[in-house]
C-alpha positions in Angstrom: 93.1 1.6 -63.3 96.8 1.2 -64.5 96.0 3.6 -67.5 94.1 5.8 -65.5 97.2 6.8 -63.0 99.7 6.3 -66.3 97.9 9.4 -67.6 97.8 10.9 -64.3 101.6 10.5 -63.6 102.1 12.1 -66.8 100.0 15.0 -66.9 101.4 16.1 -63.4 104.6 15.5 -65.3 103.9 17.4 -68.0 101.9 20.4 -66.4 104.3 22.2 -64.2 106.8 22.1 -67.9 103.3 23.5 -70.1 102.7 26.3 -67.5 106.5 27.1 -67.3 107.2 27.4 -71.3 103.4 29.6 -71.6 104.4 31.9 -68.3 107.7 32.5 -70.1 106.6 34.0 -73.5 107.6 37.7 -74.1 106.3 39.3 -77.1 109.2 40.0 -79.4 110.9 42.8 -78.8 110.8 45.2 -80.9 113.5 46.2 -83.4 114.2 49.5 -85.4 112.8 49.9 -89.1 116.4 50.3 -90.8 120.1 50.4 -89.6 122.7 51.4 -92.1 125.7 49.2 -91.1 128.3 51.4 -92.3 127.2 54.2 -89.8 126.3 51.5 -86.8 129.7 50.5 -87.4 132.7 51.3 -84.9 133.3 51.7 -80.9 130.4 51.9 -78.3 130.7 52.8 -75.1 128.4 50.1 -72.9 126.8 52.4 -70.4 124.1 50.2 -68.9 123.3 46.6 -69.2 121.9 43.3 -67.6 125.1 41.6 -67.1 125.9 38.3 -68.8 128.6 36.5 -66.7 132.1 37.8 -68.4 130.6 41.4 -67.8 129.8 41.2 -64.0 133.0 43.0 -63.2 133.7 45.1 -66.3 134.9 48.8 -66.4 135.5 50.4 -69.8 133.4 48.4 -71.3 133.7 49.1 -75.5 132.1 46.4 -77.9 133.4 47.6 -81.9 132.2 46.4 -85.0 133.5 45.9 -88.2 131.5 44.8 -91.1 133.5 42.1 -92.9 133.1 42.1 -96.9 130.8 38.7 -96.9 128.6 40.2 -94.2 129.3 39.0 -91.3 130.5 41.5 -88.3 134.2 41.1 -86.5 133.0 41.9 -83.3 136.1 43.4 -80.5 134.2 43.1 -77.2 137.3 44.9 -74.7 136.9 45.9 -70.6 139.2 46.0 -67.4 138.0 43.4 -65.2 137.2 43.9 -61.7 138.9 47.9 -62.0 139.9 50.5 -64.5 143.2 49.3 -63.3 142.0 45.4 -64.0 143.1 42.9 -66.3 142.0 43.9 -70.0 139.8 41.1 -71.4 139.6 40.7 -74.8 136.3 38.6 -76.9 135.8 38.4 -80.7 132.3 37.1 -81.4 130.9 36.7 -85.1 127.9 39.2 -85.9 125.9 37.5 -88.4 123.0 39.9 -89.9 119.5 37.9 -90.1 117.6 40.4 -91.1 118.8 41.8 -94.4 115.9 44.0 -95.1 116.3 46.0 -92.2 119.7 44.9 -90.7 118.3 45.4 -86.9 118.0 41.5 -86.2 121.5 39.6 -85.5 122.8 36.7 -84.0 125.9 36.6 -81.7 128.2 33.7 -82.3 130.9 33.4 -79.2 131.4 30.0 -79.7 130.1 27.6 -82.7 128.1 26.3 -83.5 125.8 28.0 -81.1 124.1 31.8 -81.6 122.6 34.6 -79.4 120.0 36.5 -80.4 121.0 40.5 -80.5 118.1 42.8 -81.5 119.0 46.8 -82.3 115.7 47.7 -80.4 116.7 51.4 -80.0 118.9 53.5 -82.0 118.6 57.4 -82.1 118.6 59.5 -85.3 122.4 60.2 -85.4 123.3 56.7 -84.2 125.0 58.0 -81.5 122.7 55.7 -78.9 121.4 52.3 -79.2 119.4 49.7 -77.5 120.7 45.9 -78.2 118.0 43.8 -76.6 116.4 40.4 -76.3 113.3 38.7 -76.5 113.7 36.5 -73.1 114.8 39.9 -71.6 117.6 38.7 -69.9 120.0 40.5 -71.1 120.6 44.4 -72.6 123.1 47.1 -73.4 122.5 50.7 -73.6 125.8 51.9 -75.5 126.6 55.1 -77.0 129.2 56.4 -79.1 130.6 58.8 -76.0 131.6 57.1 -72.5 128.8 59.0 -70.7 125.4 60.2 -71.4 123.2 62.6 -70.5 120.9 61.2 -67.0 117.9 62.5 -69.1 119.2 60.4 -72.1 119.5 57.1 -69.8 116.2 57.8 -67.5 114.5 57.7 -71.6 116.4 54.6 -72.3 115.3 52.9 -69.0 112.2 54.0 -69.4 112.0 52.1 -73.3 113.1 49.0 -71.6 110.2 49.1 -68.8 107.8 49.7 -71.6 109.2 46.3 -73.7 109.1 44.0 -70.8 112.2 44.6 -69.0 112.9 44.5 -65.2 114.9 47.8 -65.1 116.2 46.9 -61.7 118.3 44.7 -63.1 120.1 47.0 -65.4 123.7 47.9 -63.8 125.7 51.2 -64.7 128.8 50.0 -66.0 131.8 52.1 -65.0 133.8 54.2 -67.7 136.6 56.6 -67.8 138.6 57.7 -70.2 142.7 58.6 -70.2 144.0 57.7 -67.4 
């Protein structure tokens, strides 16, 4: 009898965790064939995304890249906080290329030793608009190379995301202007 409600106790333990970890698999998210770094690299304008906590409040939101000679990506993440008038913040994540073959698939390193995943799920012919995504699609950024898109452009890019999983209700304008 002792065995018996051993194994119980554990399976109703254990149950509730094994539904949980099968409910939350996504499908990967898809990434692009082939990104030349040289011509992804530079400013983008972040026009849309799901939030992650240091963006809630940011306007003039550019991330830049810089491809470093061993590789990696210098990453300047800049935005006013709260108002164009805010506070500029200022983050310097390491872009580290997993992918080699076709350079879509990075990780995100704000802080070692830990890494975010950062997929280019999206980028248009002339790599003037990308996708960045994420497999647990928690987070995104639509960014383009201008601080404002066409709302045929961003209806397409929403429309991407609801096709790969995302909840596009969740996806928040970010504000930009530019000059001042």
């Amino acid at each position: 009898m002792a065995i018996l409600e051993r194994m119980r106790t554990k399976v109703l333990f254990l149950a509730p965790l094994i539904l949980a970890a099968c409910a939350s698999r996504q499908p990967p998210m898809p990434t692009v064939p082939n990104v030349d770094l040289d011509r992804f690299m530079g400013p983008w304008y972040v026009i849309a995304n799901i939030p992650t906590f240091i963006e809630e409040r940011a306007h003039n939101a550019v991330e830049k890249y810089t491809l470093n000679p061993d590789g990696t990506i210098n990453t300047e993440f800049t935005f006013r906080d709260g108002s164009f008038d805010g506070p500029e913040k200022r983050y310097n994540p390491t872009g580290y290329v997993v992918n080699r073959q076709t350079n879509s698939t990075w990780d995100m390193q704000f802080i070692w030793p830990f890494k975010s995943e950062f997929l280019i799920s999206y980028l248009n012919p002339d790599y003037t608009l990308t996708i960045i995504g994420r497999t647990k699609r928690d987070y995104v950024w639509i960014m383009a190379r201008s601080p404002s898109i066409a709302e045929s452009e961003y209806q397409r890019a929403l429309d991407f995301l609801s096709l790969n999983g995302y909840d596009v209700r969740l996806v928040k304008r970010v504000p930009q202007k530019v000059g001042p």
